[in-house]
N, CA and C atoms as an extended XYZ file, in Angstrom:
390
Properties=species:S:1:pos:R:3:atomname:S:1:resname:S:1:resid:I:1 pbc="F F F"
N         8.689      -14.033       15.624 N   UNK     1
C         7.274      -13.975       15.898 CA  UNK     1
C         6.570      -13.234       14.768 C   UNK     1
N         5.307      -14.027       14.125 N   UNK     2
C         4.740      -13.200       12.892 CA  UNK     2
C         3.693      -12.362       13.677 C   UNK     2
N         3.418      -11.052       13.429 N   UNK     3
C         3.087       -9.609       13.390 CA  UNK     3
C         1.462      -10.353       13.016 C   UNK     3
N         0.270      -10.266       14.187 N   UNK     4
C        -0.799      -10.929       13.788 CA  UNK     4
C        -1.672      -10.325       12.684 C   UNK     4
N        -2.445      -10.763       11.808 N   UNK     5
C        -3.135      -10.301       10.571 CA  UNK     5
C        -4.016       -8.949       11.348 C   UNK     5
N        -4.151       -7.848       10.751 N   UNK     6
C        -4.695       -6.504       10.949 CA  UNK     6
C        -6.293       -6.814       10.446 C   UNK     6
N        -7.024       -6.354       11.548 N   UNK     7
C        -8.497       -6.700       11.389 CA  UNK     7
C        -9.290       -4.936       11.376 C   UNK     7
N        -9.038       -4.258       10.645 N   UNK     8
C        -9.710       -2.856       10.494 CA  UNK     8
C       -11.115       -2.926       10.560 C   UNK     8
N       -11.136       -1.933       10.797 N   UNK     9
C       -13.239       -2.040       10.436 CA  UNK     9
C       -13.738       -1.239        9.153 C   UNK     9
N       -12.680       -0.552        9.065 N   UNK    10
C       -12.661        0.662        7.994 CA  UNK    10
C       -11.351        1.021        7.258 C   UNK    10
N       -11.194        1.667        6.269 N   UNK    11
C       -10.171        1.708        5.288 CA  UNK    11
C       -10.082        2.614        4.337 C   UNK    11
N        -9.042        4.093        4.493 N   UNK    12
C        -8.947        4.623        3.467 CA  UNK    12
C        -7.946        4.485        2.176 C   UNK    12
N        -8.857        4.200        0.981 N   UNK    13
C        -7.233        4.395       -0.020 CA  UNK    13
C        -7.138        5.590       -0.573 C   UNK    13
N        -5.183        5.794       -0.461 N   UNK    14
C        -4.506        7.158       -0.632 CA  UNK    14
C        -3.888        6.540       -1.982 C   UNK    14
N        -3.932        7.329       -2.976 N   UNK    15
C        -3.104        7.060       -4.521 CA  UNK    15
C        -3.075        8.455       -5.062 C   UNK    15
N        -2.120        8.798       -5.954 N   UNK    16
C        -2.100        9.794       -6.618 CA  UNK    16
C        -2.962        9.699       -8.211 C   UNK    16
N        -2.686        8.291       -8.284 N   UNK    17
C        -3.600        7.979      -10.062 CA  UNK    17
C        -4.884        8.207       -9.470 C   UNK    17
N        -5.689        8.689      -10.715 N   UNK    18
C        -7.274        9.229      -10.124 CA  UNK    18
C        -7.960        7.637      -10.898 C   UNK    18
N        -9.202        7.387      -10.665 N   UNK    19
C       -10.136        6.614      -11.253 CA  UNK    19
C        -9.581        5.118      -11.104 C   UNK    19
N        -8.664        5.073      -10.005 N   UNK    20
C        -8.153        3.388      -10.058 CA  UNK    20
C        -9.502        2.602       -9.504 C   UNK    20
N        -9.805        1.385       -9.336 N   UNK    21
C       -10.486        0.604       -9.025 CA  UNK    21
C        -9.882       -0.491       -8.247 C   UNK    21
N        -9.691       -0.146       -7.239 N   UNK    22
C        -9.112       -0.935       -5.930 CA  UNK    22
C        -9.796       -1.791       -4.797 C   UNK    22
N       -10.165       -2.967       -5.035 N   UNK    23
C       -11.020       -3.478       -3.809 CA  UNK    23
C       -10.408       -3.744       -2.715 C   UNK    23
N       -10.639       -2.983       -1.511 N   UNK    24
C       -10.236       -2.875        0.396 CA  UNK    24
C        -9.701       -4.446        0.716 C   UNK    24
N        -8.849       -4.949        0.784 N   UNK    25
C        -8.582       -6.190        1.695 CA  UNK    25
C        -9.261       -6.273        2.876 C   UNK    25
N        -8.313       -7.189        3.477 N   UNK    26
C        -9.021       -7.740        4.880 CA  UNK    26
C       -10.810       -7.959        4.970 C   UNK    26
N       -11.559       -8.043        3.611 N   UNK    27
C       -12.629       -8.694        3.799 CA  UNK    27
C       -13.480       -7.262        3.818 C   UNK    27
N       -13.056       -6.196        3.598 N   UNK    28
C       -14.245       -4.888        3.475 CA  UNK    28
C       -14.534       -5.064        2.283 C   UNK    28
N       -16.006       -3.921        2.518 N   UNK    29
C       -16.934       -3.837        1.444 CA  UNK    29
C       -16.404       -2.696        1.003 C   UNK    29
N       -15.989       -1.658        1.313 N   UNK    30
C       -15.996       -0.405        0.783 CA  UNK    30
C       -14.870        0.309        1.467 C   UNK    30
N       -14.433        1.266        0.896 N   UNK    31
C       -13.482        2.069        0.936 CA  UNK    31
C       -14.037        3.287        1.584 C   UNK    31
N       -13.485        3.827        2.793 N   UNK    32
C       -13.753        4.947        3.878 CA  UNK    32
C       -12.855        5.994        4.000 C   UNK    32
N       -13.162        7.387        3.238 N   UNK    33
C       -12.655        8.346        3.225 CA  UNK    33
C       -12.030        8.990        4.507 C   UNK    33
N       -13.106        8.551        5.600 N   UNK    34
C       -12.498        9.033        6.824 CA  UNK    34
C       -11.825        8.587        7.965 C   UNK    34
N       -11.720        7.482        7.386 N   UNK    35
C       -10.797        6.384        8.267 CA  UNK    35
C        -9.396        6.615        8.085 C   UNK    35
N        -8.862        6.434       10.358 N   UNK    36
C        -7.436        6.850       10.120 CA  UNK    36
C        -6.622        5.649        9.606 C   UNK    36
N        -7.443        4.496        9.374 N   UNK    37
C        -6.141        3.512        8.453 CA  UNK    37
C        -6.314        3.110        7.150 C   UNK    37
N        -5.076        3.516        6.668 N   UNK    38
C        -4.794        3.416        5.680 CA  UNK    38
C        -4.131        2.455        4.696 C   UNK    38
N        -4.622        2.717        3.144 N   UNK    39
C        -3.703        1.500        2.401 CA  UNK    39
C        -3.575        2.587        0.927 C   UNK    39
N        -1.990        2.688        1.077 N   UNK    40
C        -1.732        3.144       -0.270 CA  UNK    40
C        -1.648        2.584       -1.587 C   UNK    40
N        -1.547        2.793       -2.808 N   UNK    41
C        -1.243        2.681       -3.531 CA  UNK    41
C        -0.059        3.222       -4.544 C   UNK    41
N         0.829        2.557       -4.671 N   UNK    42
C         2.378        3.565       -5.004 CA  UNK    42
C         2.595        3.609       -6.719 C   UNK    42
N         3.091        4.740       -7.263 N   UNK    43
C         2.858        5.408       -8.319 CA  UNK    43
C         4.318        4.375       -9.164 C   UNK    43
N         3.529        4.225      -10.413 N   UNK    44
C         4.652        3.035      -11.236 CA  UNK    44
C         5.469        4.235      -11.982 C   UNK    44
N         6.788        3.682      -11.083 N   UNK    45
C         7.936        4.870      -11.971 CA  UNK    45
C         7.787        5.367      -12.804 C   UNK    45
N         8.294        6.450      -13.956 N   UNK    46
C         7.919        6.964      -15.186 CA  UNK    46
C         8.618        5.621      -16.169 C   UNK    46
N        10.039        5.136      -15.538 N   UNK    47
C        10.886        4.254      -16.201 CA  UNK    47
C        10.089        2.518      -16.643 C   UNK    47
N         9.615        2.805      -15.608 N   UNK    48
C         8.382        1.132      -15.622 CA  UNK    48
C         9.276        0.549      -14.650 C   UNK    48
N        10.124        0.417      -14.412 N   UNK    49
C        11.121       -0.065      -13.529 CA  UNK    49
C        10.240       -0.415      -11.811 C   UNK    49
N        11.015       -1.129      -11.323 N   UNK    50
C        11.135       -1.462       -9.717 CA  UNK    50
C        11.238        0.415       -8.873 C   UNK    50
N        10.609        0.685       -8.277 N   UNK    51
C        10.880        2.229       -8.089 CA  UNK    51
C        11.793        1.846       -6.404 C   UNK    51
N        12.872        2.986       -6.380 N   UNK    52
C        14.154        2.641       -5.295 CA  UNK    52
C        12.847        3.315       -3.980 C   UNK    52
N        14.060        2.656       -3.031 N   UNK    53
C        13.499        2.503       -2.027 CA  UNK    53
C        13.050        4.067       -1.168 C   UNK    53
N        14.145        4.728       -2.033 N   UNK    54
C        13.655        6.311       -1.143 CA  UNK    54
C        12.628        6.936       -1.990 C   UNK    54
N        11.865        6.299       -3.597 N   UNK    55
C        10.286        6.671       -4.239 CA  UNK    55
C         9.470        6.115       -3.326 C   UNK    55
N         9.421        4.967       -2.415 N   UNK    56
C         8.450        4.821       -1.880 CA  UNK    56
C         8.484        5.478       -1.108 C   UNK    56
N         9.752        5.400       -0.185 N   UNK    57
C         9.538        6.386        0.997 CA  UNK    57
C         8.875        7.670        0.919 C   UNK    57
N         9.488        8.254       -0.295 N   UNK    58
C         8.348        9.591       -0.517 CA  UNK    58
C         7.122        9.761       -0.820 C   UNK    58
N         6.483        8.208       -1.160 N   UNK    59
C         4.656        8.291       -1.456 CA  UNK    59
C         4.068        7.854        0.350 C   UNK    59
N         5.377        7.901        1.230 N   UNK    60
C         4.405        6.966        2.194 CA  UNK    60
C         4.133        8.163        4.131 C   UNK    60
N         3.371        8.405        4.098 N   UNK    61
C         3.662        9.336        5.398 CA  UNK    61
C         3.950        8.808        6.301 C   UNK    61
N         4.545        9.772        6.999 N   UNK    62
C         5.543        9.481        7.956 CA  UNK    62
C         4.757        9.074        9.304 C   UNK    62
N         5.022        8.191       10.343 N   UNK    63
C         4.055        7.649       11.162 CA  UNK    63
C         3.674        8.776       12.422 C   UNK    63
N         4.427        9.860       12.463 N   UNK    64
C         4.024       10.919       13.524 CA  UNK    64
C         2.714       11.764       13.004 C   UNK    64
N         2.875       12.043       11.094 N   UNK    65
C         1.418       12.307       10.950 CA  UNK    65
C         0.223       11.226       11.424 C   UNK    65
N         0.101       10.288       11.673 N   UNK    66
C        -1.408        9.663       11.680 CA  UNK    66
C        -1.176        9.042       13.477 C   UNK    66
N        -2.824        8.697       13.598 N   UNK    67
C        -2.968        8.530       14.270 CA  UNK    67
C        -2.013        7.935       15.348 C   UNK    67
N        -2.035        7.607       16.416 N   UNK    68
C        -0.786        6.734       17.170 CA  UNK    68
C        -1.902        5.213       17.019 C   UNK    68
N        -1.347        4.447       16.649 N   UNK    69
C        -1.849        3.005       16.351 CA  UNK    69
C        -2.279        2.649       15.166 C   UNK    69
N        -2.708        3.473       14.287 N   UNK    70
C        -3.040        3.994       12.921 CA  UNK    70
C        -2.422        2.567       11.918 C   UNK    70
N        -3.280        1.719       11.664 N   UNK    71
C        -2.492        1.003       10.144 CA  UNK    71
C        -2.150        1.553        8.906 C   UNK    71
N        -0.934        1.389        8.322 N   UNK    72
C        -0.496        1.935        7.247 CA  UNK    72
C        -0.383        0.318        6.171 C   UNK    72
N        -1.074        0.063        5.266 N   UNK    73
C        -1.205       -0.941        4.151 CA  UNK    73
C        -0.175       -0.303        2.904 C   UNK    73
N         0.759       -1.233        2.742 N   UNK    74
C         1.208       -0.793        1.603 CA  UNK    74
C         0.767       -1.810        0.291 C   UNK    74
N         0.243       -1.459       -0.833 N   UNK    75
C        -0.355       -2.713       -2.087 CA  UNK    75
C         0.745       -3.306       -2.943 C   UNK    75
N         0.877       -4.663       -2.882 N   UNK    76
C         2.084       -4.559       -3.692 CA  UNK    76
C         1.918       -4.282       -5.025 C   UNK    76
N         0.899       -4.166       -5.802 N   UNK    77
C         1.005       -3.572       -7.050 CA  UNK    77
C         0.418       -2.064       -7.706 C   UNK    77
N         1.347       -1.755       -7.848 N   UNK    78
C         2.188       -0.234       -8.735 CA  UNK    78
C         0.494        0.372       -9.390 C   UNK    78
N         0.320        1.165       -9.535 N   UNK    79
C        -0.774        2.236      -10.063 CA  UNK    79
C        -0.518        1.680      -11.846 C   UNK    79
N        -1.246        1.356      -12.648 N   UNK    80
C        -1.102        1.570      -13.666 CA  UNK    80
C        -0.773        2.816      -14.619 C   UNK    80
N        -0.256        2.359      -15.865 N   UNK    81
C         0.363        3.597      -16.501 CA  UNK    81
C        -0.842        4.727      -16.596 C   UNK    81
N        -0.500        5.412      -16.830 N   UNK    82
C        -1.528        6.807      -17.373 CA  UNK    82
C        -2.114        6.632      -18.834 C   UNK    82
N        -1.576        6.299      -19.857 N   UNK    83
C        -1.951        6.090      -20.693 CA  UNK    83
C        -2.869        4.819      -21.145 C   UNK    83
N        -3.702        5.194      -22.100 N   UNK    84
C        -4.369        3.861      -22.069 CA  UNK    84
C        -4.111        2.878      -22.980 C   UNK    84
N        -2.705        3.199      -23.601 N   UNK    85
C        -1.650        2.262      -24.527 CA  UNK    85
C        -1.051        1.714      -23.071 C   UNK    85
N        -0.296        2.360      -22.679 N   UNK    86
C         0.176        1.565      -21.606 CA  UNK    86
C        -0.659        1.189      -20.696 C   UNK    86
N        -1.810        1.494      -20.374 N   UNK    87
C        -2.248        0.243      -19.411 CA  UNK    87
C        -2.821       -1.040      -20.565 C   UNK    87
N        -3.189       -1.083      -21.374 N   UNK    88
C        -3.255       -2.117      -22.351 CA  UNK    88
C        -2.052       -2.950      -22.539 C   UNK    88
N        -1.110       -2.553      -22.376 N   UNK    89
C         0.436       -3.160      -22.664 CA  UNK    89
C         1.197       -3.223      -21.883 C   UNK    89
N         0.684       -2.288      -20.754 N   UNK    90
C         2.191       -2.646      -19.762 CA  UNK    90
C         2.220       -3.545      -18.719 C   UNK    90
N         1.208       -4.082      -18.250 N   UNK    91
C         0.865       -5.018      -17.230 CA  UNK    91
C         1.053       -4.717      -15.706 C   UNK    91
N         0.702       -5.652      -14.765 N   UNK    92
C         1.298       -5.284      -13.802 CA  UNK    92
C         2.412       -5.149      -13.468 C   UNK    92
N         2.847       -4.180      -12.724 N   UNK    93
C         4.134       -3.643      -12.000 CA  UNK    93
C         3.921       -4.354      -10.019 C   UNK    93
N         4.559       -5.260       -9.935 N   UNK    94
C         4.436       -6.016       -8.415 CA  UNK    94
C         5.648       -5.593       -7.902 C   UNK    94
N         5.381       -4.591       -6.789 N   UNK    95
C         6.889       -4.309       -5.785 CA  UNK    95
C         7.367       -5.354       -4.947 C   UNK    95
N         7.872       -5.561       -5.052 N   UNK    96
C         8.311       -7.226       -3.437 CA  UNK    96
C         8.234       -6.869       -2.187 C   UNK    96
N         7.350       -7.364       -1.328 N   UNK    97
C         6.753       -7.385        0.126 CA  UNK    97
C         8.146       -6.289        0.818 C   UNK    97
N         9.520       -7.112        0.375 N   UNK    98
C        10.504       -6.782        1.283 CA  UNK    98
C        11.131       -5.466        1.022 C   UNK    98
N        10.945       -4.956       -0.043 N   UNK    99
C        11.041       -3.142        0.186 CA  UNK    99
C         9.898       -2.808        0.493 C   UNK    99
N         8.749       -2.541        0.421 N   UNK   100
C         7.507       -2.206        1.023 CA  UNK   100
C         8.060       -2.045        2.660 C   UNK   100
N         8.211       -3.577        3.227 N   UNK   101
C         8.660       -3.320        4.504 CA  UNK   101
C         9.533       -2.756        4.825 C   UNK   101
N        10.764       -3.039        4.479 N   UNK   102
C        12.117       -2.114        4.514 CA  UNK   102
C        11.769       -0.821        4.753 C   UNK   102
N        11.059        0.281        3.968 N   UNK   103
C        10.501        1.045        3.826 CA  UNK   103
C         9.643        1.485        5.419 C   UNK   103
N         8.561        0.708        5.485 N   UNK   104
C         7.735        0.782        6.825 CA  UNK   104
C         9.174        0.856        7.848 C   UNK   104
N         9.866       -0.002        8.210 N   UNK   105
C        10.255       -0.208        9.183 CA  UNK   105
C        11.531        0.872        9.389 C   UNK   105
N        12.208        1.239        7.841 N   UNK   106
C        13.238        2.650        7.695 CA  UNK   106
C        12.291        4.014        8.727 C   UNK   106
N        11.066        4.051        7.884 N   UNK   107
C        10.223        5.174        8.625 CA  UNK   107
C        10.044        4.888        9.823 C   UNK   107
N         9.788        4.310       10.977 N   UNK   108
C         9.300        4.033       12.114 CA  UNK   108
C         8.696        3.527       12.016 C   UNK   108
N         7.689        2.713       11.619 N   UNK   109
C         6.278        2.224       11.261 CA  UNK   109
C         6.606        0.937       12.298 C   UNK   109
N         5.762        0.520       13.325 N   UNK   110
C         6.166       -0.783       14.097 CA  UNK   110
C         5.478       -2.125       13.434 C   UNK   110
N         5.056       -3.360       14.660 N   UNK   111
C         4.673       -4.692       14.315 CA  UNK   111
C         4.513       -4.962       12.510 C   UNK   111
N         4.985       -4.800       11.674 N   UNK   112
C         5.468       -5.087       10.448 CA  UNK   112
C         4.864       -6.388        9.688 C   UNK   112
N         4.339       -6.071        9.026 N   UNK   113
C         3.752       -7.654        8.827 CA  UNK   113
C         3.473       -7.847        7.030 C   UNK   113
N         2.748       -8.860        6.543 N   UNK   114
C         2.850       -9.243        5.833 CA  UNK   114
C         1.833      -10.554        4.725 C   UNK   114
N         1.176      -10.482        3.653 N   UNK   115
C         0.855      -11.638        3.747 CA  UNK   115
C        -0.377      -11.279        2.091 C   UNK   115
N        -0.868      -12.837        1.279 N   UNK   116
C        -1.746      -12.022        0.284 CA  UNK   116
C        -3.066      -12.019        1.116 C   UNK   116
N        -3.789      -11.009        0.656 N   UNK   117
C        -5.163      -11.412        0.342 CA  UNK   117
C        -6.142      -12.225       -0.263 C   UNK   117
N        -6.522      -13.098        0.717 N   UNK   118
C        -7.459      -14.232       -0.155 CA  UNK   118
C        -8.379      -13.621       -1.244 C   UNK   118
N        -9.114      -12.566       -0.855 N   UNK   119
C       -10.531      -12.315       -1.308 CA  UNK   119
C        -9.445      -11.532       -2.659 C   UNK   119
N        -8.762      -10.490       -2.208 N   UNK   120
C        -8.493       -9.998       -3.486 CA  UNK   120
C        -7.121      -10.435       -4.583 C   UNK   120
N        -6.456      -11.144       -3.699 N   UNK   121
C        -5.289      -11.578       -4.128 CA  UNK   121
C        -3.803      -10.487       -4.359 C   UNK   121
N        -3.900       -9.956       -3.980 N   UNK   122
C        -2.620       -8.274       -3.426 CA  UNK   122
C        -1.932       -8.810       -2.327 C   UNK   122
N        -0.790       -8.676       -2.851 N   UNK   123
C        -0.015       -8.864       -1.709 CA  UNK   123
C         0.275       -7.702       -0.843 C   UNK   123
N         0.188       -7.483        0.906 N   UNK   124
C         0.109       -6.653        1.427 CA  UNK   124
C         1.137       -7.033        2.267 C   UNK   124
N         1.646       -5.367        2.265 N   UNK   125
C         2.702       -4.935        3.462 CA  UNK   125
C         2.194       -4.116        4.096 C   UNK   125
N         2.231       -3.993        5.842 N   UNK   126
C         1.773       -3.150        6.624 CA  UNK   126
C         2.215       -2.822        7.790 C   UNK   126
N         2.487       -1.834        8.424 N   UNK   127
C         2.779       -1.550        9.463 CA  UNK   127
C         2.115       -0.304       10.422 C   UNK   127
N         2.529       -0.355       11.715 N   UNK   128
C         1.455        0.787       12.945 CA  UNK   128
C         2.425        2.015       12.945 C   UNK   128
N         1.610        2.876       12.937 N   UNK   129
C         2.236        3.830       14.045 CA  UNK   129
C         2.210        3.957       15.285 C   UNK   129
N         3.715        4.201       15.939 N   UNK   130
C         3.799        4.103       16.865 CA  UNK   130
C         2.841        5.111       17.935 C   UNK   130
């Protein structure tokens, strides 16, 4: 059974890179600081590499912090480099849906789902807290 598409009304993004430019899926206009659901953005290894499955786990909170029902969005593509040689050169970094989830579903994270974004084209992984 597919996990039905997540219809938020609101949306915070959590990243550690400062000044990214991230447009909200699911059809928002804007990005909401105070909203309990969330969509991260995960930090591109120092190596450039695929980052293992216990780096994500450590960018992603754990589902007893947030709300109980709370969406957690994971983006499938990686924060650009820091530098502005490497973001000129290094391109995107795309994690695959199926560690993203792996990940959600290792943590507790329930109904698990999956799928791109029309409007922005990101592939998204997501899951609830229980």
């Amino acid at each position: 059974m597919l996990s039905p598409l997540p219809t938020p009304s609101r949306m915070r993004l959590v990243a550690r890179a400062r000044g990214l430019k991230v447009k909200p899926p699911f059809g928002l206009a804007q990005w909401d600081a105070d909203a309990d659901d969330r969509a991260v953005v995960l930090d591109r290894p120092p190596s450039g590499d695929v980052p293992t499955l216990e780096a994500i786990a450590a960018q992603l909170p754990l589902p007893a912090t947030l709300p109980g029902g709370a969406l957690l969005v994971v983006l499938g593509d990686a924060a650009p480099p820091d530098a502005l040689l490497g973001r000129l050169l290094g391109g995107r970094l795309r994690i695959a849906r199926h560690l993203r989830a792996s990940v959600l579903l290792a943590l507790g994270y329930t109904r698990i789902g999956g799928y791109v974004d029309p409007r922005t084209g990101v592939d998204l992984a997501w899951g609830y807290a229980p």
